[in-house]
VEXBANU-646784 format. One record per residue (C-alpha): residue number from 1; residue in one letter; x, y, z. Coordinates in Angstrom, 2 decimals, decimal comma. Example, Ala and Ser with C-alpha at 12.3 -4.5 7.8 and 13.67 -1.06 7.14 Angstrom:
BEGIN
num:1	residu:A	u:12,30	v:-4,50	w:7,80
num:2	residu:S	u:13,67	v:-1,06	w:7,14
This chain:
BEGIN
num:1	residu:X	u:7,00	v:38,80	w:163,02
num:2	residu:X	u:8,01	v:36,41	w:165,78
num:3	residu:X	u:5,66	v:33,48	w:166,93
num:4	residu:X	u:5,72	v:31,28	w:169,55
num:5	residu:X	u:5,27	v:27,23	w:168,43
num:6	residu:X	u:2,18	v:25,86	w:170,98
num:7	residu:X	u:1,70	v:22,69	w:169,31
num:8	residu:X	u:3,20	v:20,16	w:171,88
num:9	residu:X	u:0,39	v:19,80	w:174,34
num:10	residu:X	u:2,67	v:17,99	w:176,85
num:11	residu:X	u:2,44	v:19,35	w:180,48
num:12	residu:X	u:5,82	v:19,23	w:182,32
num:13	residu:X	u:7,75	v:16,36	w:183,54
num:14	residu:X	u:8,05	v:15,69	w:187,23
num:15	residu:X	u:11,29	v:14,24	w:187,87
num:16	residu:X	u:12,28	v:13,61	w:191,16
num:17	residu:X	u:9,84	v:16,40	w:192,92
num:18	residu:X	u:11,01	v:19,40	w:190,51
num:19	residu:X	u:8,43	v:20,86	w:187,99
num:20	residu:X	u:9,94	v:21,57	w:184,61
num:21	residu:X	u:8,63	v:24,24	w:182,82
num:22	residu:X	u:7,83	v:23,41	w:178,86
num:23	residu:X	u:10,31	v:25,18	w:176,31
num:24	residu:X	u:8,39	v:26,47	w:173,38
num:25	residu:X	u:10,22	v:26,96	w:170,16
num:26	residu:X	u:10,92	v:30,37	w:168,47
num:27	residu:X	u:10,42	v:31,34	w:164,71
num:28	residu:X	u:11,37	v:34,18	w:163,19
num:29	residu:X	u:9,26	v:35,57	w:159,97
num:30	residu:X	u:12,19	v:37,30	w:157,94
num:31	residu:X	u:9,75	v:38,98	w:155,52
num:32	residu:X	u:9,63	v:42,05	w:156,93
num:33	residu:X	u:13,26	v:41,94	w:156,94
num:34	residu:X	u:13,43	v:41,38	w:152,74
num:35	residu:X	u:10,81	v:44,08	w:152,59
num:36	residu:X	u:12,84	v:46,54	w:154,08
num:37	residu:X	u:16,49	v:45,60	w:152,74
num:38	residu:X	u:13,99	v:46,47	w:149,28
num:39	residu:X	u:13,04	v:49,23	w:150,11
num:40	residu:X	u:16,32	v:50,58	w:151,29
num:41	residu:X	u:18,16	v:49,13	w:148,44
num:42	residu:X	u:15,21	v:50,63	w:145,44
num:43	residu:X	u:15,89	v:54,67	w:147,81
num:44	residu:X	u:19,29	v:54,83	w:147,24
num:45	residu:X	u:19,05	v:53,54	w:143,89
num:46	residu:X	u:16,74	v:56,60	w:143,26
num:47	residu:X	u:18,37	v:58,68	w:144,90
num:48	residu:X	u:21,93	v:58,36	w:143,93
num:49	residu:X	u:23,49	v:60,58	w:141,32
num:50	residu:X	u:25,79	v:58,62	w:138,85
num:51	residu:X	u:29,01	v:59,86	w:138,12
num:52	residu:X	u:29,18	v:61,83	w:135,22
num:53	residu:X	u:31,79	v:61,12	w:132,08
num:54	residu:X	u:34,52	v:63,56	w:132,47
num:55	residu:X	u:34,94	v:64,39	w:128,66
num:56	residu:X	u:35,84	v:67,46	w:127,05
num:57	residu:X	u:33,91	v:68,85	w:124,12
num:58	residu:X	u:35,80	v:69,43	w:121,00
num:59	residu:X	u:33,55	v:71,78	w:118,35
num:60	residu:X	u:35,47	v:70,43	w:114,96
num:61	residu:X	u:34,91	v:72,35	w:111,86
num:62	residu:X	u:33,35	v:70,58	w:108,79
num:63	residu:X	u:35,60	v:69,11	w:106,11
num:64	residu:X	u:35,42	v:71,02	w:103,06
num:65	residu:X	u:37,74	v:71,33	w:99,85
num:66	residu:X	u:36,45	v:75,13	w:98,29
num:67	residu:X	u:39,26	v:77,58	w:99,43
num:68	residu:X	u:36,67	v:80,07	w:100,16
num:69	residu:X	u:34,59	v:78,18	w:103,05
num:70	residu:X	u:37,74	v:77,26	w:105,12
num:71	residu:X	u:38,45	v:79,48	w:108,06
num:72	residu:X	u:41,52	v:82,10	w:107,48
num:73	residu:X	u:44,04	v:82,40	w:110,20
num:74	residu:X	u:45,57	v:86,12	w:110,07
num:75	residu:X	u:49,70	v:85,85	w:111,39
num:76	residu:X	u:48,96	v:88,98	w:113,75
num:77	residu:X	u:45,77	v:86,81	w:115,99
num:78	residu:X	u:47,78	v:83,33	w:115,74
num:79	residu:X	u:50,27	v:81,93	w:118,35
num:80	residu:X	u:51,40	v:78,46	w:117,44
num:81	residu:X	u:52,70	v:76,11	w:120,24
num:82	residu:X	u:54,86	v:73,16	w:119,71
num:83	residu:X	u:54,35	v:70,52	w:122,37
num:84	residu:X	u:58,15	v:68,41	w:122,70
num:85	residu:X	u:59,97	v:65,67	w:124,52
num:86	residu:X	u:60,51	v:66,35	w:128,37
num:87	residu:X	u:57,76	v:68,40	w:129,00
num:88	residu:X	u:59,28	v:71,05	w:126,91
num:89	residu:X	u:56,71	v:73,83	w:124,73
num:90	residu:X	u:58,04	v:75,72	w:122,06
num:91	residu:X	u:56,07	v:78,94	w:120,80
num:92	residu:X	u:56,20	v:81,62	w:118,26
num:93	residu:X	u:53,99	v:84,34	w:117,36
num:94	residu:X	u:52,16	v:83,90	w:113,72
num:95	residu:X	u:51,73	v:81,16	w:111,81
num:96	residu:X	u:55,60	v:81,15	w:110,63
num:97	residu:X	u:54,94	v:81,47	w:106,90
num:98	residu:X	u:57,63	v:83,55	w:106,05
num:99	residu:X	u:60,65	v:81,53	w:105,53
num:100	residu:X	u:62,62	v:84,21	w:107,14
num:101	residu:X	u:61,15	v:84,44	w:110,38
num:102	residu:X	u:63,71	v:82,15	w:111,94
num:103	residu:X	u:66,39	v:85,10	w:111,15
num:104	residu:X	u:64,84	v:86,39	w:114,39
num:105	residu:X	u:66,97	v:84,87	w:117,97
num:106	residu:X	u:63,57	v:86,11	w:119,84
num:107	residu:X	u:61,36	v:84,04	w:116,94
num:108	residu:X	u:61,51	v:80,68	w:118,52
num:109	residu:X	u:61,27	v:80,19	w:122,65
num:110	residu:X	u:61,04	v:77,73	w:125,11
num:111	residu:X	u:58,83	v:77,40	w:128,28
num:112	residu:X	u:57,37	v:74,48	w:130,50
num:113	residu:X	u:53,72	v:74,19	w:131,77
num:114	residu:X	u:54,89	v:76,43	w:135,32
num:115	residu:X	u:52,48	v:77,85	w:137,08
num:116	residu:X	u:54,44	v:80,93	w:136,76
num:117	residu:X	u:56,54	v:82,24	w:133,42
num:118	residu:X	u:54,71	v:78,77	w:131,62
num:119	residu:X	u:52,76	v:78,69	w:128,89
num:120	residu:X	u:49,81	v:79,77	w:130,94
num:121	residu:X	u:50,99	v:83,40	w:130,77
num:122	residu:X	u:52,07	v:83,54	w:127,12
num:123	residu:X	u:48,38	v:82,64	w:126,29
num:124	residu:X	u:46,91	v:85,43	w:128,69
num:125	residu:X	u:49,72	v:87,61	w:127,26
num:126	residu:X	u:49,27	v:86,72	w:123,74
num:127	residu:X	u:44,80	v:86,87	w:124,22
num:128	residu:X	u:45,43	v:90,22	w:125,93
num:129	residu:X	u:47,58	v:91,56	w:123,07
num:130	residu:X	u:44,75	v:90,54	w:120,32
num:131	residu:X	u:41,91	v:91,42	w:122,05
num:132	residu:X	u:43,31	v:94,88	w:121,85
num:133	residu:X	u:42,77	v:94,89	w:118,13
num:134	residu:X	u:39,81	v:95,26	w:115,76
num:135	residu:X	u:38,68	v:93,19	w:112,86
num:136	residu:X	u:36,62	v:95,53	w:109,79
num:137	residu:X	u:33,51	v:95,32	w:112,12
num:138	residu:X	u:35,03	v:97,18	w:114,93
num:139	residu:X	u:35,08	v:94,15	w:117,07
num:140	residu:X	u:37,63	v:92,93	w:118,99
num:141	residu:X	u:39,82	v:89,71	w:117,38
num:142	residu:X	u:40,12	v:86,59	w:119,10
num:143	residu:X	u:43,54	v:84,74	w:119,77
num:144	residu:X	u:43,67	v:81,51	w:117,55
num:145	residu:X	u:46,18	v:78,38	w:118,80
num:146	residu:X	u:47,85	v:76,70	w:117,10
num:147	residu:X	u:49,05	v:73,57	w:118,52
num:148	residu:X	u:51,11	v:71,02	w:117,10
num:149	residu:X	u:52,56	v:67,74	w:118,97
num:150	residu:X	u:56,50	v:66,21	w:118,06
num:151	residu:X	u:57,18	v:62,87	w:117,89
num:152	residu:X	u:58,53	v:62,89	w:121,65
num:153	residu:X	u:55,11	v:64,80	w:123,01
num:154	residu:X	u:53,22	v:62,87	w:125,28
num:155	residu:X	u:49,28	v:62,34	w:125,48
num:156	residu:X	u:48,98	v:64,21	w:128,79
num:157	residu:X	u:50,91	v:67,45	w:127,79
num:158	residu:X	u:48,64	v:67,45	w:124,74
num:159	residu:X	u:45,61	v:66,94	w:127,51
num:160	residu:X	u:47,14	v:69,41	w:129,70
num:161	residu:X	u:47,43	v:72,34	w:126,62
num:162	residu:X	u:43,57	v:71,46	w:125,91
num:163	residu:X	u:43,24	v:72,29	w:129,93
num:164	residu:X	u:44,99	v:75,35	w:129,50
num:165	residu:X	u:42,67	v:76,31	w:126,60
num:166	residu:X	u:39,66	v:75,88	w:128,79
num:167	residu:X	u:40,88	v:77,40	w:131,43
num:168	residu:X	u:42,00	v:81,09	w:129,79
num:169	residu:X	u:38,82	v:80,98	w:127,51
num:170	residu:X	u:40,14	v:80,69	w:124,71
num:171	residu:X	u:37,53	v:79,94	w:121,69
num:172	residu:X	u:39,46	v:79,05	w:118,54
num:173	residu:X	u:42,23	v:76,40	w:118,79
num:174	residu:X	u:43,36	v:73,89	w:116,51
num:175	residu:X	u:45,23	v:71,20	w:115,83
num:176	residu:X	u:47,94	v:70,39	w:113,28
num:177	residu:X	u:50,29	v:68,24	w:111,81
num:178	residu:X	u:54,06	v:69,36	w:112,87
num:179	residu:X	u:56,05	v:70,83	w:109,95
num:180	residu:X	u:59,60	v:69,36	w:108,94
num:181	residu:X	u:60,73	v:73,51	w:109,69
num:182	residu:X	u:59,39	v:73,17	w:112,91
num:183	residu:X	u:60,83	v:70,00	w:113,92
num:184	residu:X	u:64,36	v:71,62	w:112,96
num:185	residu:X	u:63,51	v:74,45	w:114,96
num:186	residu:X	u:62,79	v:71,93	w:117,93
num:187	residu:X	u:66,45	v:70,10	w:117,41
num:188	residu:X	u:67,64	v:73,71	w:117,67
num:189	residu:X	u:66,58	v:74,53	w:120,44
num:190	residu:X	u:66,89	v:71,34	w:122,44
num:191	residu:X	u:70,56	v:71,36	w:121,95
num:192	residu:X	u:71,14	v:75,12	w:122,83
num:193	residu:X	u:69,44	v:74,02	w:126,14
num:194	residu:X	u:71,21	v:70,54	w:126,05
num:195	residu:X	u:68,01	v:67,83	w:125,91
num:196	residu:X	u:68,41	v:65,04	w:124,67
């Protein structure tokens, strides 16, 4: 700890009369000091919990060329949603295989990621409307998304539809390569509602 320094044996001085008293010199042992800052520093160290990575997990099917062993999308379980410039989704019920389909006005619509009337609610709507039917087991069917990006999509709607897929629970989702049909069906639709 502290010490006092003794080792001048020198009385006082008189000086004129007066007495001085001898001034003894102070050191400070800092060791304790170390020890502590230590000690303080190695508890919080322990005790601490690190930040965790804020990744999402993404279960990706196995690559496979046999027809048989690739997973089968049926058009009544599948909603596919187009992800465009501006913010702006695009859906459509199905997969859109029939070249037809587009014959439809109500085929091909347009939403925005609102809280309310955005593509939160077709989801729920569309998962509520397929859990209501049964596969050949008697079980019900789960919704399957498909999701598909434009050239003028950005990173964090794509981020934001993978959000919305956590959030409503929904199991199988996947992502795909925009088809030339689609994008057509994008220009459409963009310049009935005037984006450009």
């Amino acid at each position: 700890m502290a010490e006092m320094d003794t080792s001048s044996q020198g009385g006082g001085k008189k000086k004129h009369g007066v007495t001085k008293s001898k001034k003894l010199s102070t050191r400070v042992d800092m060791t304790p000091m170390v020890d502590l800052g230590f000690l303080l520093i190695t508890f919080f160290m322990l005790t601490t919990t690190m930040s965790k990575p804020k990744t999402m997990d993404l279960i990706m099917p196995k690559d496979t060329e046999k027809e048989e062993e690739q997973n089968k999308v049926k058009e009544s379980t599948a909603l596919t949603i187009l992800l465009g410039k501006k913010d702006q989704v695009y859906y459509y019920a199905g997969l859109a295989q029939d070249p037809n389909a587009s014959s439809n006005p109500d085929f091909f619509k347009a939403t925005t990621f609102a809280n309310t009337g955005g593509i939160r609610d077709i989801i729920i709507q569309k998962r509520d409307e397929v859990a209501r039917l049964r596969n050949h087991k008697g079980e019900p069917e789960d919704v399957v998304v498909i999701i598909k990006a434009d050239d003028g999509a950005t990173y964090e709607n794509f981020v934001d539809l993978l959000d919305e897929m956590a959030i409503n629970r929904i199991q199988r989702y996947a992502t795909v390569d925009i088809s030339d049909q689609d994008k057509q069906w994008i220009k459409a639709t963009e310049a009935t509602n005037g984006i450009q």
